[in-house]
C-alpha positions in Angstrom: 101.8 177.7 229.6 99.5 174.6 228.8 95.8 174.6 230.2 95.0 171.8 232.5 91.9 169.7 231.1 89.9 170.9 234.2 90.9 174.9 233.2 89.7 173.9 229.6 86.8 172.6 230.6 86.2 175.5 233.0 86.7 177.9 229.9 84.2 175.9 227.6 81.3 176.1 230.1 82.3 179.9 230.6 81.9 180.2 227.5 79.1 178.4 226.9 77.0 180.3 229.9 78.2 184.0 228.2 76.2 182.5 225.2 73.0 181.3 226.8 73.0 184.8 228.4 73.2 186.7 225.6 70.6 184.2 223.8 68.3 184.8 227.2 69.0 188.2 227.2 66.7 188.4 224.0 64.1 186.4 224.7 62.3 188.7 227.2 59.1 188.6 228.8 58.1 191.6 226.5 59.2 189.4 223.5 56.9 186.3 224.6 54.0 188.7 225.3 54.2 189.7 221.9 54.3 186.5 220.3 52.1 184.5 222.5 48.7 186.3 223.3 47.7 183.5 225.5 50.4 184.3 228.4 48.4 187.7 229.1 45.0 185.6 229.6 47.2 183.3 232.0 48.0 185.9 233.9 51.4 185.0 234.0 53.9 187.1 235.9 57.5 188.0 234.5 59.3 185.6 236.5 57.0 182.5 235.7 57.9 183.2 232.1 61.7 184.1 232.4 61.5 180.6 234.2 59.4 178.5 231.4 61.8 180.6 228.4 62.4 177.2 226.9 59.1 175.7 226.7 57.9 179.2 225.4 60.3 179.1 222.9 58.6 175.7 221.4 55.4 177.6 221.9 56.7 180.3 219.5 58.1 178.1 216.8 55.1 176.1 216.8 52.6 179.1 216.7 54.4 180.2 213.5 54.9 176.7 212.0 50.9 176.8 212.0 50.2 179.5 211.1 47.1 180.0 208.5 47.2 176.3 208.4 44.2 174.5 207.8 44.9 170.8 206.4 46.5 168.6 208.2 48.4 166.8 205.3 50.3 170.2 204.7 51.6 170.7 208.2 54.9 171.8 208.1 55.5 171.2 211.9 58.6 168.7 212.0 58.4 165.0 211.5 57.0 163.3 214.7 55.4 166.5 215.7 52.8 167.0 212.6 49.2 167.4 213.8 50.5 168.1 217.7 50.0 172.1 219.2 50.7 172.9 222.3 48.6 175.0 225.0 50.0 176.2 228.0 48.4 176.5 231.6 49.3 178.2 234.8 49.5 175.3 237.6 51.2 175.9 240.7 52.8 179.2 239.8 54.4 177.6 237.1 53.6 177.6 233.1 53.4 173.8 231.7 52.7 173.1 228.0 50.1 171.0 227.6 50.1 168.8 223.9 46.9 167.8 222.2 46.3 167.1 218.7 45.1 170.2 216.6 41.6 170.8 214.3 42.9 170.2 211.2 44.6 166.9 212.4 40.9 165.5 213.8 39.4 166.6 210.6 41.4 164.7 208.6 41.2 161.6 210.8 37.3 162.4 210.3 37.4 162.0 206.8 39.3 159.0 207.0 36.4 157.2 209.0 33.9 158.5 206.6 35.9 157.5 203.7 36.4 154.1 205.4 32.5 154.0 206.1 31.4 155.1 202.4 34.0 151.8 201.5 31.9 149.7 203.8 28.1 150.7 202.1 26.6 148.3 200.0 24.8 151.3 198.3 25.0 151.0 194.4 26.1 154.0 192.3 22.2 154.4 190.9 20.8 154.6 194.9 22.2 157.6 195.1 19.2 159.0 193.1 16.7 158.0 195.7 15.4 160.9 197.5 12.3 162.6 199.8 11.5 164.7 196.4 11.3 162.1 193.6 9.4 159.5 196.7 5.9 158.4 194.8 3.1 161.0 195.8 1.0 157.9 196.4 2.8 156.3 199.3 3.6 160.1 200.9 -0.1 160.4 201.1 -0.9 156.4 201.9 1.9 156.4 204.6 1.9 159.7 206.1 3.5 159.1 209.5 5.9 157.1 208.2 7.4 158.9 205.8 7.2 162.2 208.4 9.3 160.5 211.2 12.1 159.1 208.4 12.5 162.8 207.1 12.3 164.6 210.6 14.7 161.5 211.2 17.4 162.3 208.1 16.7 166.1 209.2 17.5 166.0 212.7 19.1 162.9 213.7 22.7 163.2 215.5 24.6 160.5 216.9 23.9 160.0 220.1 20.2 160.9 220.2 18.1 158.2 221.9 15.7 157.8 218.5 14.4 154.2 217.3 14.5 153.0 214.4 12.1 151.5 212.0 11.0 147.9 210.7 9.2 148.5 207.2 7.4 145.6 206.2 5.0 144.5 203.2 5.0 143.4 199.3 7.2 144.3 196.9 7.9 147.2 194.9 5.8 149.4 197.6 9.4 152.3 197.7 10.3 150.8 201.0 13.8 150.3 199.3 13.3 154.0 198.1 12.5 155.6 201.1 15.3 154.3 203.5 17.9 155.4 200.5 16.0 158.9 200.8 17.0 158.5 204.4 20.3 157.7 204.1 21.1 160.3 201.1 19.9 162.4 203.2 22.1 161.2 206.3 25.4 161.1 204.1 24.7 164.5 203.2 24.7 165.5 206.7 28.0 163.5 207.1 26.0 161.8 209.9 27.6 158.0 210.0 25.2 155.8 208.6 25.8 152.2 206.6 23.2 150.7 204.1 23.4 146.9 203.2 21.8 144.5 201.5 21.7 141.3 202.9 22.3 138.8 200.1 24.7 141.1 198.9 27.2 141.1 201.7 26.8 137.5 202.7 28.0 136.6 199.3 31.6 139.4 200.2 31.4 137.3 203.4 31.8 134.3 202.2 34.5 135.1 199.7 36.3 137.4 202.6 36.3 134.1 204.4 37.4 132.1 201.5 40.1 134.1 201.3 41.2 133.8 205.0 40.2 137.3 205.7 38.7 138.0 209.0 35.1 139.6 209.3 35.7 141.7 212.9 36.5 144.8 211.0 33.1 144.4 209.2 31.4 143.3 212.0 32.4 145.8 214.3 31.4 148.4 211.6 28.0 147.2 211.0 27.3 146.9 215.1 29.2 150.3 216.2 27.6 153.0 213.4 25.1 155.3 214.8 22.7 154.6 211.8 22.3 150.9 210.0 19.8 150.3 207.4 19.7 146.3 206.6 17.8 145.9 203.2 16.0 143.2 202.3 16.2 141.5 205.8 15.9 138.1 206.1 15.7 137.5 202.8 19.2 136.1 202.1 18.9 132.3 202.0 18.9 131.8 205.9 21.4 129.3 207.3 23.5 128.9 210.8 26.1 131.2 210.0 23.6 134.2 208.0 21.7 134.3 211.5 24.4 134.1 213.8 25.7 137.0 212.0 22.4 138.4 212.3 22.2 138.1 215.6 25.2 139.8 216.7 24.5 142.8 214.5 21.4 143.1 216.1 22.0 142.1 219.5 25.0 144.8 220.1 23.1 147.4 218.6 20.2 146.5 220.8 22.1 146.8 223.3 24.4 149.9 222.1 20.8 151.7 221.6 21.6 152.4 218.1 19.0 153.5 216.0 18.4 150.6 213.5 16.2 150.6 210.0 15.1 147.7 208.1 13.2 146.6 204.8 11.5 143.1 204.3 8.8 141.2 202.9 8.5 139.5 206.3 6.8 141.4 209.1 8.9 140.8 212.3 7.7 137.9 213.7 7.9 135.7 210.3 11.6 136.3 209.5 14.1 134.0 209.7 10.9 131.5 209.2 12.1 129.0 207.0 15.7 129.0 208.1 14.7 128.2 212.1 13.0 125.1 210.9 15.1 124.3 208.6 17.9 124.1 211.1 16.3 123.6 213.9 17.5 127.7 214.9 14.2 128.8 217.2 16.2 130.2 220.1 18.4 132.5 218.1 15.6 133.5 215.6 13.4 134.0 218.5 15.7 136.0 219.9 16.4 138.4 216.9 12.5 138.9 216.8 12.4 140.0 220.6 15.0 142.6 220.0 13.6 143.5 216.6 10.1 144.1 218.9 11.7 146.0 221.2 14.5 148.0 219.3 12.5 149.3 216.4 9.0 150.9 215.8 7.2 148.9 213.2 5.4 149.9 210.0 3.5 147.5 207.4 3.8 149.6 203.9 1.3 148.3 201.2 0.5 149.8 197.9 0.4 149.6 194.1 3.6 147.5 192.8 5.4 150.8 191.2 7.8 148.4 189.6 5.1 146.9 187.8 3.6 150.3 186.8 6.8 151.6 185.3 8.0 148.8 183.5 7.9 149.2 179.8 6.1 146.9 177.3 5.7 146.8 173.6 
């Protein structure tokens, strides 16, 4: 006698049920207690996990997909689902799972923004050899409070902190180049986020970025949004509308981020930009940098012998 399609049916869901039973029948309370710690911390009764067996199931396969895992690029947690871990939480008598992104995930993603950030420095390989030990025993001893608050600075700082910056200002060759290096060294050792630049230096990759059609924001942003920016050399570059309208908005949005921002010049604060405000007839924005620089950074005038001129060799 031929089944109707309705009795077929009927007999395929039977069937089906008799399966997920005996699949259930396995997967006890006992069996997630002991393969999910967290449930006994929960305080989670038998029935609220005989009701959540499914999602407890995912919780089970992911704890030992991660297991002993510590780097993110060898997850072996399915495609989609790399990086993700789930937590669960009692609410309202019932177990939810609750996804979040795991350690090794935002450690990676860390390392991507520092490598991105170390891209960004205009650091040269040599200025890595700049540090507190090999600073001139001269200028420790000629600029004492100086060179205590940028060590206690590289030492301490963490982002966030509500620490000034400094303006170092005076001749030539006096290590203010050396010290800030020392700083930031120091900083990047630390993995604290910190950018160094050199003015002329990355005017000149400005203006062949934006030869090229390449937008700035992604620099820009960079150099406004890092907890620590050292600008070398500032306002030396040859100063023009577009140098201090860049300026400007570096400094402004830190100003007004409160980031903690070191420069190096031969111009004390309130001569910078000199030449190019007359020039092109700029007071109102070079004024402006100088109010911020005022208020934003503590200042220090650093004089001394010319150590370039004392090491250079003759015959």
């Amino acid at each position: 006698m031929m089944q109707s399609a309705e009795q077929i049916i009927g007999t395929a869901f039977e069937r089906l049920e008799e399966r997920l039973a005996a699949v259930y029948s396995l997967y006890t309370p006992e069996y997630f207690r002991e393969r999910i710690p967290e449930l006994n911390e929960l305080d989670a009764t038998d029935e609220m996990i005989k009701a959540a067996a499914i999602q407890l199931m995912e919780r089970a396969k992911q704890i030992e997909e991660c297991r002993g895992c510590t780097d993110y690029m060898n997850c072996r947690r399915p495609p989609g689902q790399k990086g993700m871990t789930i937590h669960l939480a009692v609410q309202n008598g019932h177990i939810n799972s609750l996804h979040s992104m795991c350690e090794p995930f935002h450690a990676y993603q860390q390392e991507q923004q520092w490598q991105r950030l170390l891209a960004l420095s205009g650091k040269a390989v040599s200025d890595k050899n700049f540090t507190f030990d090999n600073f001139p025993d001269a200028q420790k001893r000629r600029h004492k409070k100086l060179c205590a608050y940028i060590h206690r600075f590289a030492q301490e700082f963490e982002p966030g902190a509500n620490v000034k910056g400094v303006y170092i200002y005076g001749p030539p060759g006096t290590a203010k180049t050396h010290l800030v290096l020392a700083m930031v060294n120091r900083l990047e050792e630390r993995r604290v986020p910190v950018l160094f630049i050199r003015t002329d230096a990355i005017f000149r990759n400005m203006r062949g970025m934006l030869s090229k059609k390449e937008s700035l924001d992604t620099l820009i942003e960079a150099y406004c949004t890092t907890p620590v920016l050292v600008i070398d050399e500032f306002g030396q570059e040859a100063g023009t509308e577009f140098t201090v309208d860049v300026i400007f908005e570096i400094i402004n949005a830190r100003f007004t981020g409160n980031l903690p921002t070191f420069a190096t010049s031969n111009y004390s604060p309130d001569q910078v930009y000199e030449k190019a405000m007359r020039k092109h007839r700029l007071e109102e924005k070079v004024e402006a940098i100088r109010s911020r620089l005022n208020q934003m950074m503590k200042h220090a005038f650093m004089d001394g012998e010319d150590g370039r001129k004392k090491d250079r060799e003759t015959f």
